[in-house]
VOPAGU-2260 file (C-alpha; in pm, 1 decimal, decimal comma):
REM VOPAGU-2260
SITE   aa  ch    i         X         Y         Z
SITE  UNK   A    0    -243,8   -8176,5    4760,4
SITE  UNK   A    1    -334,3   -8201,7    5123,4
SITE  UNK   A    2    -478,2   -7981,4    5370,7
SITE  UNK   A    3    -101,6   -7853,0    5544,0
SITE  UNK   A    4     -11,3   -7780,6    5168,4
SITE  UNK   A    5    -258,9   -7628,3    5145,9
SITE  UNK   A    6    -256,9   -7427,0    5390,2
SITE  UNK   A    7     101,9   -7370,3    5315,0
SITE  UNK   A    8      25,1   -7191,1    4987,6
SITE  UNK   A    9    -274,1   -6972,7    5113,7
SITE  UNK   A   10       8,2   -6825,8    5359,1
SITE  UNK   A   11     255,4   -6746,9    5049,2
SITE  UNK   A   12     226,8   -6357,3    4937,9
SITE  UNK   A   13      65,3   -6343,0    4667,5
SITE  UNK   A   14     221,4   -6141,1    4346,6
SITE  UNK   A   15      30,5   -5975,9    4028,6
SITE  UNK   A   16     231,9   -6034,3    3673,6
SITE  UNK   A   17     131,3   -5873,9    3406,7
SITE  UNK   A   18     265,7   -5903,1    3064,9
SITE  UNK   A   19      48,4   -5970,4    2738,1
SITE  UNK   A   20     311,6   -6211,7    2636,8
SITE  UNK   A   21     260,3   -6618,7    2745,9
SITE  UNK   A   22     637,6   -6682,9    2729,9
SITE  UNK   A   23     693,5   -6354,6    2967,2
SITE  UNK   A   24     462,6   -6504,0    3185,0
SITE  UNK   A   25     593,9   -6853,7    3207,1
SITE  UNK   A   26     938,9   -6717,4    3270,0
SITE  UNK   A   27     857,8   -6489,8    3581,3
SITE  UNK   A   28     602,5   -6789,9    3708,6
SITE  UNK   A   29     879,5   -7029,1    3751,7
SITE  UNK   A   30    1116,0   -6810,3    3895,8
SITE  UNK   A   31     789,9   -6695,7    4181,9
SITE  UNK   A   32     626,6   -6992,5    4216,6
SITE  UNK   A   33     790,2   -7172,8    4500,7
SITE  UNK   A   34     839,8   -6893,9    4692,5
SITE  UNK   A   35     540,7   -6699,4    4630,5
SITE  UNK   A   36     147,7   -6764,5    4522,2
SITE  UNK   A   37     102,8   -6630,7    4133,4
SITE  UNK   A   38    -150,1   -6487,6    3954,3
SITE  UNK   A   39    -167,1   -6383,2    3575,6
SITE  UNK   A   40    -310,6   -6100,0    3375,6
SITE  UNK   A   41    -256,0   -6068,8    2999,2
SITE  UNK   A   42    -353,2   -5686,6    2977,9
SITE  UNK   A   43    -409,9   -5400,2    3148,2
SITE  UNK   A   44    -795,5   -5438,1    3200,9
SITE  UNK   A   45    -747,9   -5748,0    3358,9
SITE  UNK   A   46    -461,4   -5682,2    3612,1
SITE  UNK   A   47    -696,6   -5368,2    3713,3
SITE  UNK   A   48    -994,6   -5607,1    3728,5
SITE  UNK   A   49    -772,6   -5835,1    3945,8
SITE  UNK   A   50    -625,6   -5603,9    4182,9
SITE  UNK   A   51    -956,2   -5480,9    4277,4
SITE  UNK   A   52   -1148,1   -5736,7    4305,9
SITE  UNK   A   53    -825,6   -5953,4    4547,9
SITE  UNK   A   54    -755,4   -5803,5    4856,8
SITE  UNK   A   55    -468,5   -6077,7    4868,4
SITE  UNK   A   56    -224,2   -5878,4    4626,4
SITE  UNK   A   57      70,5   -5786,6    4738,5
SITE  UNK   A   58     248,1   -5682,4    4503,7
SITE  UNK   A   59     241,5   -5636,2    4092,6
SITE  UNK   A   60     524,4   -5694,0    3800,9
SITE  UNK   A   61     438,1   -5512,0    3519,6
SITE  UNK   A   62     520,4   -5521,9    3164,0
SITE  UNK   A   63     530,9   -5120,1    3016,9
SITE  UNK   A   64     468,1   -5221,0    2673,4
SITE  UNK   A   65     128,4   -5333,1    2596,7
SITE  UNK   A   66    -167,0   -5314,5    2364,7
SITE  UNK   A   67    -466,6   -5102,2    2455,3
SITE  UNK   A   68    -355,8   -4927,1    2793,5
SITE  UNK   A   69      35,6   -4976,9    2860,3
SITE  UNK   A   70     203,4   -5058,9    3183,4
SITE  UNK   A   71     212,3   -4678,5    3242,7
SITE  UNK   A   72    -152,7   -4590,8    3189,0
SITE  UNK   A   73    -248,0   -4904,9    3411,0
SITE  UNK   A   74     -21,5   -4769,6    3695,8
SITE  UNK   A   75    -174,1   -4445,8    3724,5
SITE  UNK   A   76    -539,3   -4616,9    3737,2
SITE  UNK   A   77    -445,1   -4820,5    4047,5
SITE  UNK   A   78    -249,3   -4549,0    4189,6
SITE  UNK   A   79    -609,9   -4325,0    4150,2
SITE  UNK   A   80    -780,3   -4611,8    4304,6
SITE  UNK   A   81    -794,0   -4590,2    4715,2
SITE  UNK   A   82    -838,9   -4967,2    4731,4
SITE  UNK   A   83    -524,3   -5054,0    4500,5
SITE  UNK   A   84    -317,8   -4719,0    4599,0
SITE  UNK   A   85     -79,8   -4896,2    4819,0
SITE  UNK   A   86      37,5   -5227,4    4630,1
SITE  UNK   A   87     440,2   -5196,0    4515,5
SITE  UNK   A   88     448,5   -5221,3    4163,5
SITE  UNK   A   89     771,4   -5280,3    3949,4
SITE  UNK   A   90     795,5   -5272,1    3618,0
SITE  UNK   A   91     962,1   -5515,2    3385,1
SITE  UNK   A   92    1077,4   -5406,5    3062,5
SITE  UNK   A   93    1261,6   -5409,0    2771,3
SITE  UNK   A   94    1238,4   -5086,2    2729,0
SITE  UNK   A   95    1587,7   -4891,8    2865,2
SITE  UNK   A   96    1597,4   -4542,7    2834,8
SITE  UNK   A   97    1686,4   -4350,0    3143,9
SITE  UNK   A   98    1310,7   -4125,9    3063,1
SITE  UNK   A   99    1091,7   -4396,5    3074,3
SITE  UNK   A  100    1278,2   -4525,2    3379,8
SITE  UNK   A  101    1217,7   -4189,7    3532,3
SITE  UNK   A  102     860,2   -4164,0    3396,0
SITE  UNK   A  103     762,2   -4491,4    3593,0
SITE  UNK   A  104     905,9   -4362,0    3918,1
SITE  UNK   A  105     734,9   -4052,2    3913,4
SITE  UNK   A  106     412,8   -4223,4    3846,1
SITE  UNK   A  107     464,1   -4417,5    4130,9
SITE  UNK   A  108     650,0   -4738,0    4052,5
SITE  UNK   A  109     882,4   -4873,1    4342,4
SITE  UNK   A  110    1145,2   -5023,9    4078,5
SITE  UNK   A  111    1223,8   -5078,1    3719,4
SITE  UNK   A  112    1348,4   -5403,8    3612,1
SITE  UNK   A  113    1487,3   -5436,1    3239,0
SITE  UNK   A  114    1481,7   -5749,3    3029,3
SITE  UNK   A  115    1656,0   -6019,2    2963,3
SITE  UNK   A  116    1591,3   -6035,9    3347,1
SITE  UNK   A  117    1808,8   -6219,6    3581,6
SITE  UNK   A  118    1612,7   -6470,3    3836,0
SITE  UNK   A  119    1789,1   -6345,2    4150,5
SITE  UNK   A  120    1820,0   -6028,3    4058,0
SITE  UNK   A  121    1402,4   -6058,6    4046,1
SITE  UNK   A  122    1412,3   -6218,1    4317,8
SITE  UNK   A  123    1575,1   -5985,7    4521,4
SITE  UNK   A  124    1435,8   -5650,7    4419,2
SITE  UNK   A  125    1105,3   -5815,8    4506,2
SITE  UNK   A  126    1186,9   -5958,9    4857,6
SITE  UNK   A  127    1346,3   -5610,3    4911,4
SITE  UNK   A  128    1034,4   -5376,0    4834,4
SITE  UNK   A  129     790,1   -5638,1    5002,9
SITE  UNK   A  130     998,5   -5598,1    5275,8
SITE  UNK   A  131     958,9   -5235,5    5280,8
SITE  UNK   A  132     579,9   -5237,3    5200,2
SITE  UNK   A  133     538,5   -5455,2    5526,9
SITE  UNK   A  134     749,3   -5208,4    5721,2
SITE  UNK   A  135     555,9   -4930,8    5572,8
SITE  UNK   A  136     208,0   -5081,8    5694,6
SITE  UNK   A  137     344,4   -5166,2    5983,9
SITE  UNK   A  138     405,5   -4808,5    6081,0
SITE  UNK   A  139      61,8   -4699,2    5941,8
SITE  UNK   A  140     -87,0   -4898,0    6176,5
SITE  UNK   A  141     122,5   -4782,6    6484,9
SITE  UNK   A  142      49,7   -4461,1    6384,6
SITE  UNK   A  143    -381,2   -4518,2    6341,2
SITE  UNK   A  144    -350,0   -4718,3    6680,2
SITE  UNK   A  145    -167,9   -4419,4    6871,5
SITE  UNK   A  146    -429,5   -4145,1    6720,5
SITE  UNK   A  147    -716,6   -4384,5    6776,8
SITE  UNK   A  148    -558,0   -4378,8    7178,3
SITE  UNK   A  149    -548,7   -3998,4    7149,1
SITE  UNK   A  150    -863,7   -3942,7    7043,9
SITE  UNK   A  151   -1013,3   -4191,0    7323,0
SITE  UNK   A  152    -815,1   -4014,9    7578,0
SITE  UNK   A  153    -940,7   -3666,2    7408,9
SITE  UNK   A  154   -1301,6   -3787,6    7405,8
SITE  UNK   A  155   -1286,7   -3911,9    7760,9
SITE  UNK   A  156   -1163,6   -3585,1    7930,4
SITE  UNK   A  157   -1421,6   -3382,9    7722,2
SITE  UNK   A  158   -1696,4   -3602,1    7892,4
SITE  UNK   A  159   -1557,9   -3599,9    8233,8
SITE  UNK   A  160   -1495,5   -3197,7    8219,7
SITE  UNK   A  161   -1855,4   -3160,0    8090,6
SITE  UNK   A  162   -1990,8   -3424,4    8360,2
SITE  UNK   A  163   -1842,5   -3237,8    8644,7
SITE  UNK   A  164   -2004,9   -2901,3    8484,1
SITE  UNK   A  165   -2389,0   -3079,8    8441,2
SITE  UNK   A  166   -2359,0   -3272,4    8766,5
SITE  UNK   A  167   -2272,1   -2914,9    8933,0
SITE  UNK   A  168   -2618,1   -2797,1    8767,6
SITE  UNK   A  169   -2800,1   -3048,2    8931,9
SITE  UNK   A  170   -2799,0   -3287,6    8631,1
SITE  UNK   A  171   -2674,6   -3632,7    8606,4
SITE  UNK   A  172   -2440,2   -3617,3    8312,1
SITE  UNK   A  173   -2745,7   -3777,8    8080,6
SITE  UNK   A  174   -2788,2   -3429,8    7939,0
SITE  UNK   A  175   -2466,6   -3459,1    7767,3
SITE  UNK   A  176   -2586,0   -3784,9    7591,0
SITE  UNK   A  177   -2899,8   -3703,1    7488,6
SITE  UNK   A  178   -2785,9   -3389,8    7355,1
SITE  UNK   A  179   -2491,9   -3531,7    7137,1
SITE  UNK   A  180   -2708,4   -3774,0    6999,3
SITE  UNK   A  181   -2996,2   -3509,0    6954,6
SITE  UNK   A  182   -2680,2   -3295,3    6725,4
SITE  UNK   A  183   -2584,0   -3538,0    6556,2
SITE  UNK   A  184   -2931,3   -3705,8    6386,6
SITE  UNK   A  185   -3059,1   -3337,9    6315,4
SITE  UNK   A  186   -2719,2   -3276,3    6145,8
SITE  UNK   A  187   -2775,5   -3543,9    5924,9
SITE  UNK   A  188   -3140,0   -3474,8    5856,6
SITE  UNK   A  189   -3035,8   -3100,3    5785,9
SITE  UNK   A  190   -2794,7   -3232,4    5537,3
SITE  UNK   A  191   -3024,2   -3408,9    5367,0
SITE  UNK   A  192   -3312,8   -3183,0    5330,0
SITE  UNK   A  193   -3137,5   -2842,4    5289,6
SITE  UNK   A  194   -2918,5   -2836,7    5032,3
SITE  UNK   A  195   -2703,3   -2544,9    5139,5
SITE  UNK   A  196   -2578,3   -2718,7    5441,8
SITE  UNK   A  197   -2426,6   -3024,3    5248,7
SITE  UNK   A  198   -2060,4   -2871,3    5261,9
SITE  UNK   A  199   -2051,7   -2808,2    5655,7
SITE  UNK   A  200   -2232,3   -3130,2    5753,9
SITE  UNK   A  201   -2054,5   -3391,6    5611,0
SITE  UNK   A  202   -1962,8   -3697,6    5832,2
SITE  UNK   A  203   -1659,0   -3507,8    5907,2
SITE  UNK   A  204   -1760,0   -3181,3    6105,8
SITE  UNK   A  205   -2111,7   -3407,5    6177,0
SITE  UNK   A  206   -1848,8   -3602,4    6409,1
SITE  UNK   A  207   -1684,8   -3296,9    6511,3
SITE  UNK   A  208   -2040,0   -3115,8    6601,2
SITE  UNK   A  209   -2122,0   -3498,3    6800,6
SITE  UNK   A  210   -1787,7   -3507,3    6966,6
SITE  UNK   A  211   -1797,0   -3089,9    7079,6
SITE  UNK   A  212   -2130,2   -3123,5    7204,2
SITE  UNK   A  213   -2075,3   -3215,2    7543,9
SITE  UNK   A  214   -1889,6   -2875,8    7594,5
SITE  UNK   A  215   -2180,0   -2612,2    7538,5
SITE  UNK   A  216   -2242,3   -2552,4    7935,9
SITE  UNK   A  217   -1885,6   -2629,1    8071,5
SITE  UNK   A  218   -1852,9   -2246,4    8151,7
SITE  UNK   A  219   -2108,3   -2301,8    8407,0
SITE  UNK   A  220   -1845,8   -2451,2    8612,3
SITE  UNK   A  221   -1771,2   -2059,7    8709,8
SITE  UNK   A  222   -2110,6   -1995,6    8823,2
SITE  UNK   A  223   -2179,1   -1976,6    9204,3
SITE  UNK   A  224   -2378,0   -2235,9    9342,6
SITE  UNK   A  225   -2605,2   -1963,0    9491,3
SITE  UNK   A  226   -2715,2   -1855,9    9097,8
SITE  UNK   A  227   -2690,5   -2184,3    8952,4
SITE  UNK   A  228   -2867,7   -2400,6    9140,8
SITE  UNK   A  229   -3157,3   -2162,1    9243,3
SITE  UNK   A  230   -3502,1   -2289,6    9256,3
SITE  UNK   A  231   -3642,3   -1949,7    9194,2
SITE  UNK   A  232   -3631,7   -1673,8    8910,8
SITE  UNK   A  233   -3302,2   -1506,3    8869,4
SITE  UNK   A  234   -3308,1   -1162,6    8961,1
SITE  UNK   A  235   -3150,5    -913,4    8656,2
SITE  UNK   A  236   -2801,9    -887,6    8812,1
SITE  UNK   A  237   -2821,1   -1269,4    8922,1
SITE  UNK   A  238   -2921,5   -1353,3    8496,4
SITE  UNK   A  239   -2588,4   -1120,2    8361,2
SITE  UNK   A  240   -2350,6   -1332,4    8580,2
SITE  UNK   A  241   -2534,7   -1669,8    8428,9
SITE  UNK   A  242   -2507,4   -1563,4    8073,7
SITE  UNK   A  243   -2126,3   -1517,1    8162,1
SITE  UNK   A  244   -2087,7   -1912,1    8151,9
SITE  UNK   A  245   -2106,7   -1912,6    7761,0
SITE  UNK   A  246   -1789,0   -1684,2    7793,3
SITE  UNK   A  247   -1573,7   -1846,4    8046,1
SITE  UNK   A  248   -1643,5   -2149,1    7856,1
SITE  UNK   A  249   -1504,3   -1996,1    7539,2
SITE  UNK   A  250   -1192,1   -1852,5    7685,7
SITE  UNK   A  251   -1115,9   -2177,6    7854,5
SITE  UNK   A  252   -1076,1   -2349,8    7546,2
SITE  UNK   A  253    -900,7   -2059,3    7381,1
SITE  UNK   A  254    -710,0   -2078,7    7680,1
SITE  UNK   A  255    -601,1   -2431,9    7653,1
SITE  UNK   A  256    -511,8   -2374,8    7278,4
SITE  UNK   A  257    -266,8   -2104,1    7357,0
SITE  UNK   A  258    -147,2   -2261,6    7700,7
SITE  UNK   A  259     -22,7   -2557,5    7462,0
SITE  UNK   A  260     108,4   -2308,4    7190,8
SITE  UNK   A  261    -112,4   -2383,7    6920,3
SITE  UNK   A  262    -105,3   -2106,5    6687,1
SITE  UNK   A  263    -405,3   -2220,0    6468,6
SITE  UNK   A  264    -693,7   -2335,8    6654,5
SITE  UNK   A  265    -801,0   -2719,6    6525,9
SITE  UNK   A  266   -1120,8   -2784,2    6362,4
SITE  UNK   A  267   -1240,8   -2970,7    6705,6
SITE  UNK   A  268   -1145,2   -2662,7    6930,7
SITE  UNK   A  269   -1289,9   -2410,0    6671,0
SITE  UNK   A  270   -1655,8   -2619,8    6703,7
SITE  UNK   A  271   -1609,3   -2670,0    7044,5
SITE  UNK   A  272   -1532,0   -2275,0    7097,1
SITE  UNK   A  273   -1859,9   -2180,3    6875,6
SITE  UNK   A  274   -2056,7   -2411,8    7066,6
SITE  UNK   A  275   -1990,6   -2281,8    7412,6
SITE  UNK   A  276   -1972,1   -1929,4    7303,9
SITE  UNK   A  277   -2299,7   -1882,9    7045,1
SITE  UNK   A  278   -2567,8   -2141,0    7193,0
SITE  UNK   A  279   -2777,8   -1915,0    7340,4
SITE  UNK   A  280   -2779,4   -1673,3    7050,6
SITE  UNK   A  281   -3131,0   -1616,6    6933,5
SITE  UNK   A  282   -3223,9   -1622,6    6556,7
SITE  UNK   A  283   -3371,2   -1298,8    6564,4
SITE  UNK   A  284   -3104,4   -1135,4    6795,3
SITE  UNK   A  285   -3210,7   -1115,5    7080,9
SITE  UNK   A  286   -2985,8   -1386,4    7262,1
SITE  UNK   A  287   -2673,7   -1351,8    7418,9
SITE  UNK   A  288   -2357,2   -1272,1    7452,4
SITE  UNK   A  289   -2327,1   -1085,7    7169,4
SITE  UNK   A  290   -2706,8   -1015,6    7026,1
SITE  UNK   A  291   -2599,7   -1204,5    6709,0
SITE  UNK   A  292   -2848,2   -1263,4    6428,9
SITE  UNK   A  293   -2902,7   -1500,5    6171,0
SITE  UNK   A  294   -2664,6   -1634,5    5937,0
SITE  UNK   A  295   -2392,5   -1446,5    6189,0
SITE  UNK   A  296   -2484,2   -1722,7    6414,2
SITE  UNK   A  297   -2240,1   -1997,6    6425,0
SITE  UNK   A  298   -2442,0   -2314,9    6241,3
SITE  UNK   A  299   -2308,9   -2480,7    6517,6
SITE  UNK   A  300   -2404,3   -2255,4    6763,8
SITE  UNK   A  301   -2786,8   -2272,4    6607,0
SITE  UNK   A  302   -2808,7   -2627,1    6595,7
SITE  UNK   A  303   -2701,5   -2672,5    6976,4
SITE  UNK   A  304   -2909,9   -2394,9    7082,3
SITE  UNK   A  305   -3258,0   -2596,7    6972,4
SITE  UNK   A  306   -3146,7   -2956,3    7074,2
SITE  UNK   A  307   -3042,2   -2784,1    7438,2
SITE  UNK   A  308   -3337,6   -2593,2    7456,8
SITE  UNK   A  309   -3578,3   -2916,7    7384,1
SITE  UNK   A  310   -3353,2   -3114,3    7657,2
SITE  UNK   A  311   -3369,8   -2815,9    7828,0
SITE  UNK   A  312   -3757,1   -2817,2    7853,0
SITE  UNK   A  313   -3870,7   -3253,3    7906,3
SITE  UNK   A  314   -3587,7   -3249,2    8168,8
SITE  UNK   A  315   -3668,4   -3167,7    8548,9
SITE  UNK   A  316   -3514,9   -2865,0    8675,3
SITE  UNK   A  317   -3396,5   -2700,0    9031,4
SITE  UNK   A  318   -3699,4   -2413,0    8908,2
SITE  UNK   A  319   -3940,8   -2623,6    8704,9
SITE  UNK   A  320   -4089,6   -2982,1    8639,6
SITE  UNK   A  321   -4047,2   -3147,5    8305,4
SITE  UNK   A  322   -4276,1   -3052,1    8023,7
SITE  UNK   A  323   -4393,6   -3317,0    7782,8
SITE  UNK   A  324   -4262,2   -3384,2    7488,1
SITE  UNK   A  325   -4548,5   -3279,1    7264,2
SITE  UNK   A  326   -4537,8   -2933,1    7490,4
SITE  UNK   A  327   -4165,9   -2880,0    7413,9
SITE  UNK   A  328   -4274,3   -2957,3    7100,1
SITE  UNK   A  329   -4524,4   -2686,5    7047,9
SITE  UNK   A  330   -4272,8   -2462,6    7230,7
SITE  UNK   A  331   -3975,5   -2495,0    6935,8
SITE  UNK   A  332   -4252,2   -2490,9    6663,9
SITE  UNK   A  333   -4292,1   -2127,6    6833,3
SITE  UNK   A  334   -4022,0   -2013,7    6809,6
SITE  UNK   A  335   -3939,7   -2085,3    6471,5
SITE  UNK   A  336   -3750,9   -1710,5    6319,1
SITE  UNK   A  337   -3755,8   -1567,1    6664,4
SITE  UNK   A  338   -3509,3   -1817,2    6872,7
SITE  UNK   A  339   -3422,5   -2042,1    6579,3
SITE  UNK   A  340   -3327,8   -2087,1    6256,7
SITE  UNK   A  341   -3622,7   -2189,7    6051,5
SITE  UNK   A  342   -3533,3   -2456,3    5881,6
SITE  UNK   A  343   -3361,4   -2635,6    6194,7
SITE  UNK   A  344   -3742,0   -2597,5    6310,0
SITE  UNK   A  345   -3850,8   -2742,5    6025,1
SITE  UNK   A  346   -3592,6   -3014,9    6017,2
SITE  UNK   A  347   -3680,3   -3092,1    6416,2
SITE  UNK   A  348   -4056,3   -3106,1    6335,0
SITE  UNK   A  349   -3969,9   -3387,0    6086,9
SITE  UNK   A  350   -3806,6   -3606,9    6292,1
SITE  UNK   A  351   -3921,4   -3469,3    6657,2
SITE  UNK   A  352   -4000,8   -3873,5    6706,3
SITE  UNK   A  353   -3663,8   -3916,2    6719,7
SITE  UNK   A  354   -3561,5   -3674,6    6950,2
SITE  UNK   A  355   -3845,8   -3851,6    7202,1
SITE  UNK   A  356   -3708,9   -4189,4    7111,5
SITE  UNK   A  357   -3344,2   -4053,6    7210,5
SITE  UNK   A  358   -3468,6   -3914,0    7529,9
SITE  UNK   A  359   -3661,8   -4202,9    7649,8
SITE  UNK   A  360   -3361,1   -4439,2    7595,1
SITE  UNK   A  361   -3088,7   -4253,2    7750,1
SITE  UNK   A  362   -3338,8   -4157,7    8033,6
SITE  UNK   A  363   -3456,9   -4509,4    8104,7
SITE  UNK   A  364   -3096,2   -4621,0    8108,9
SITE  UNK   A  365   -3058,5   -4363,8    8356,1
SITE  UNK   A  366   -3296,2   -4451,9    8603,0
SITE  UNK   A  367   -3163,8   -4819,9    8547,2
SITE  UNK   A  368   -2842,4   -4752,5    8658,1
SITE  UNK   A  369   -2941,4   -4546,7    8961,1
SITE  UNK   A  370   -3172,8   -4836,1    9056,6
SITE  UNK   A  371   -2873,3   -5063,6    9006,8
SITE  UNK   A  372   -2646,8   -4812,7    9238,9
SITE  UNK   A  373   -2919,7   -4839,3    9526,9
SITE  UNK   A  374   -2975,4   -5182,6    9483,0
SITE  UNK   A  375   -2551,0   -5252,3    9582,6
């Protein structure tokens, strides 16, 4: 055989039979093998060791009537499996009553092909459900492409809306990185060391808390210039109109919700509401806007509230220089069960290397590409 042959065959679809007998087996083998590649499985342990160890199969014939675990029982199994979910199987019996038929349907075969089979018959029903199979993942992945655009397009208006809110608070936009990434390692470490946070943080609403983050301050873009950007303490009646930013930036995104008629708030605009709306709650109560305590406080609320405040405190403000890191440090460690949740304290003080690592690389890549900008 030479190398365009084979070539040739590694290009043919490949196609699972299973039957436990050899004649069976020699039968639908000559009737495949010049139009498709063939592989063999006497039983049902094999064909499942097979089909999950190839990712080449594209489809499986299956005998119904076998020793050990029948065509039935070895259906279900790859139908359980993720990995070997998808793969058209048809079954190929002797076995003719309408129930089984019916059975192997509703188990998920795609066909049910009763012996003494006819070659183009065979033939046929295959090229028919391979054809559909192809069309099937063919929309699956025009579908994942389209909600992969969406969510790019989603993720790149969050960070532009939240950029225009930091850059109006006399930030560069850096904050928003540094925080996100500052969410989303202490969400992880929570996970892992506090058992009771395992169902919320999973890589799921981890992503969600990553992706929301950026949103905490954009109610700030209704705050006067005059309040936001002073260099000196706010005066009482100057601090009540700040504290209103948490909620404008709540009733924006409530806003939006309803504005585009959704009638149950997704799991992204619920996070992203919390976050904007409970970040400057205090653990003890004594935060705003709504003096919430405790467990009452949004765990996504709690967990931005600590990574903002340490940004909050090594970053260089309009009223204050930076503090080190082993002073914001010290600062956090304070105000463990007054301003936060314990065991995000505890969880920070584990890993509050991290957080400095985080903050020196997005900060040295920000004073690289301001360099860069001046040097143009």
């Amino acid at each position: 055989m030479n190398k365009i042959e084979v070539t040739m065959l590694a290009k043919k679809t490949c196609i699972l039979i299973v039957d436990d007998v050899a004649q069976n087996l020699e039968i639908l083998g000559s009737i495949l093998k010049d139009s498709y590649s063939v592989r063999i499985a006497m039983n049902g342990k094999k064909a499942i060791e097979i089909a999950q160890a190839s990712t080449d199969i594209e489809m499986i014939l299956m005998d119904v009537m076998m020793p050990d675990q029948d065509g039935f029982e070895v259906c279900r199994k790859l139908k359980e499996n993720p990995a070997t979910r998808k793969i058209p199987i048809i079954f190929v019996t002797s076995m003719t009553d309408v129930d089984d038929e019916t059975h192997g349907f509703s188990i998920g075969g795609v066909d049910y092909i009763t012996k003494p089979i006819s070659p183009p018959i065979v033939l046929s029903r295959i090229k028919t459900h391979l054809s559909l199979h192809n069309q099937q993942r063919l929309l699956e992945k025009m579908v994942q492409d389209r909600t992969e655009e969406l969510l790019q397009t989603r993720d790149i208006t969050i960070f532009t809306l939240a950029s225009l809110a930091e850059l109006r608070d006399n930030e560069t936009g850096d904050h928003i990185k540094r925080t996100q990434y500052y969410v989303k390692a202490i969400s992880k470490k929570l996970a892992e060391i506090f058992p009771e946070f395992t169902p919320f943080l999973d890589e799921e609403n981890i992503d969600l808390l990553y992706k929301s983050a950026p949103l905490h301050d954009a109610g700030k873009v209704g705050i006067r210039d005059s309040i936001l950007l002073k260099p000196g303490k706010l005066t009482a009646e100057e601090f009540t109109i700040m504290k209103t930013h948490t909620t404008i930036g709540r009733d924006a995104i409530v806003r939006g919700a309803t504005e585009m008629g959704l009638e149950k708030v997704s799991s992204f605009l619920q996070t992203a509401r919390d976050i904007a709306y409970s970040h400057h709650e205090k653990w003890d109560g004594s935060g705003y806007p709504e003096n919430l305590s405790g467990e009452s406080i949004p765990l996504s609320g709690r967990i931005m509230a600590l990574c903002d405040v340490y940004d909050a405190l090594i970053s260089k403000r309009v009223y204050k220089p930076p503090f080190p890191h082993e002073k914001a440090v010290q600062i956090i460690r304070e105000g463990s069960g007054t301003h936060f949740d314990p065991r995000i304290v505890e969880t920070f003080m584990r890993m509050e290397k991290e957080f400095l690592n985080i903050a020196f690389y997005y900060t040295t890549l920000a004073e690289e590409r301001e360099n860069l900008k001046k040097s143009l």
